[in-house]
C-alpha positions, 0 to 999 in steps of 0.5 A: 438737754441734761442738767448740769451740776456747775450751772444749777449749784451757781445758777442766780435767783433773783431776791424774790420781794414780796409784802404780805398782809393780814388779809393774806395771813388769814387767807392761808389758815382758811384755806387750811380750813381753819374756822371750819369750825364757827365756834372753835375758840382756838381758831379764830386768833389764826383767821380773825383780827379782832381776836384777843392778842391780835392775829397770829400767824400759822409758822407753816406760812413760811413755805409759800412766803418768798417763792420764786415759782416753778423755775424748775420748767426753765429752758436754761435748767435742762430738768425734765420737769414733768417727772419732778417730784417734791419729796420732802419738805424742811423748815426752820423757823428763826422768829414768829411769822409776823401777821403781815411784813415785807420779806425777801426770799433768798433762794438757792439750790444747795445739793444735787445728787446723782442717783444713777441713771434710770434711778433719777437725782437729788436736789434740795433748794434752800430758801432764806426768809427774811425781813425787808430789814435784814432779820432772818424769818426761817430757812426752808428746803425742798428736797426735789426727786428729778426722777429723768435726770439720773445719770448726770455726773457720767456725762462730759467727762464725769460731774460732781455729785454732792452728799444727800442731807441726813435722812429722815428717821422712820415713824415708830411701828411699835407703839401707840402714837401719844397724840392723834390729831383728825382734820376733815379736808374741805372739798375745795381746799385745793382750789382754795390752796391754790391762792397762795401761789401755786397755779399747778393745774393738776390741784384745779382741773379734772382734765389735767388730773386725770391726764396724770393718773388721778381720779381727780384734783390733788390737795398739794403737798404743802397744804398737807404739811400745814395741816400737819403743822397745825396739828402739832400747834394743836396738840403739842403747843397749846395753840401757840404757834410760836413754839414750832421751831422746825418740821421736816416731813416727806410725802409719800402717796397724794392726798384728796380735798374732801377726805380726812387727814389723821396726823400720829404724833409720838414723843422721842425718849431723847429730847422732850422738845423732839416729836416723831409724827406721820400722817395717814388718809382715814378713807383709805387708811394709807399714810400719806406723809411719813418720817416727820420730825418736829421741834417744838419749844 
């Protein structure tokens, strides 16, 4: 079954209502490894509640508040889910997370490019994150790689395909990053992500992973993107996370609980609230997440 693009571009979502607490709020900075530090004052607001000001929220959580699961392996879709791919990940945050609320997700699919047969398609999910009350959170985007489904749009008489989002711009080669951010991954920081909601086997089960290619389990890539996003909180921020307003990232090679991540971040000459960042594996010297962009207010 091929995809078709009228279905998928009208396909209906169901609000996704969701409450979260401060429990949760708490569980997700750990599972970053926030407070892998006992002492690392500048943690502990994230995964304490008792910390001066209250609980904050990491602006990151945004990605795992209002999903509506791997729809995607849906019969009615026709996507050969086995060979999707999460390309890139986009954010807009609106507001401050709040520490705990009741939010619905508003999920849709917005773009789907065909690419040509053999060469896979396009699609970007969009997802508007709101309060119960109607006040708008952020809007996230998934930009999917559907590496089985090129090709479409020259089936049944010719199908539309839309005009990708702006690309990414690429990291600078040509000069020292003005801030270098180094995290140690825990070793079971996949089994730990995991609790958010994605129950992929491939991020628990030696069997599945190997099965896949992998020596072992992978972290997931939006666990690799909050610790890039806490890394700009870090060093670009002063540790307030309200001051992140959007982080656009895409991910290039797997990244393994237990290794290092090191996140490059560069100021633009065009805007001093515009960051330009990648992210590379200490180990193995190889980037893991590039062509990142940042606002930081």
């Amino acid at each position: 079954m091929a995809v078709s693009y009228q279905h998928l571009k009208q396909r209906p979502f169901a609000p996704v209502r969701q409450r979260y607490t401060e429990r949760d709020t708490m569980l997700y900075a750990l599972a970053l490894g926030l407070g892998n530090d006992p002492l690392d004052a500048a943690a502990l607001p994230f995964v304490y509640e008792g910390a001066a000001g209250g609980l904050r929220t990491l602006p990151s959580q945004a990605v795992v508040l209002g999903y509506p699961g791997f729809w995607a392996r849906e019969a009615d879709t026709g996507i050969d889910w086995v060979k999707l791919l999460h390309g890139e990940q986009r954010m807009r945050l609106h507001r401050p997370l709040p520490a705990s609320a009741d939010i619905v997700g508003h999920n849709r699919i917005t773009h789907l490019t065909d690419k040509g047969a053999g060469k896979g398609a396009i699609m970007v999910t969009e997802r508007r994150l709101e309060t119960a009350e109607g006040e708008l959170l952020a809007t996230v985007q998934q930009v999917s790689f559907l590496r089985g489904d090129g090709g479409y749009s020259e089936l049944d008489g010719g199908q539309p395909s839309d005009t990708p989002l702006p690309a990414l711009r690429p990291t600078p080669e040509d000069q020292a990053p003005h801030f270098t951010d180094t995290q140690a991954i825990r070793p079971e920081a996949a089994l730990l992500y995991r609790l958010m909601g994605d129950f992929n086997p491939l991020h628990a089960d030696p069997a599945v992973a190997k099965a896949a290619g992998f020596e072992r389990p992978i972290l997931h890539g939006l666990a690799s993107y909050g610790l890039v996003a806490h890394a700009l909180v870090r060093q670009c921020a002063e540790h307030d996370p309200s001051r992140l307003r959007a982080l656009d990232i895409r991910f290039t090679a797997p990244v393994f609980p237990g290794e290092t991540l090191v996140t490059e971040i560069w100021r633009t000459t065009e805007n001093p609230n515009h960051y330009q960042l990648r992210a590379k594996v200490l180990e193995r010297d190889k980037v893991v997440l590039s062509h990142g962009w940042a606002e930081i207010a």
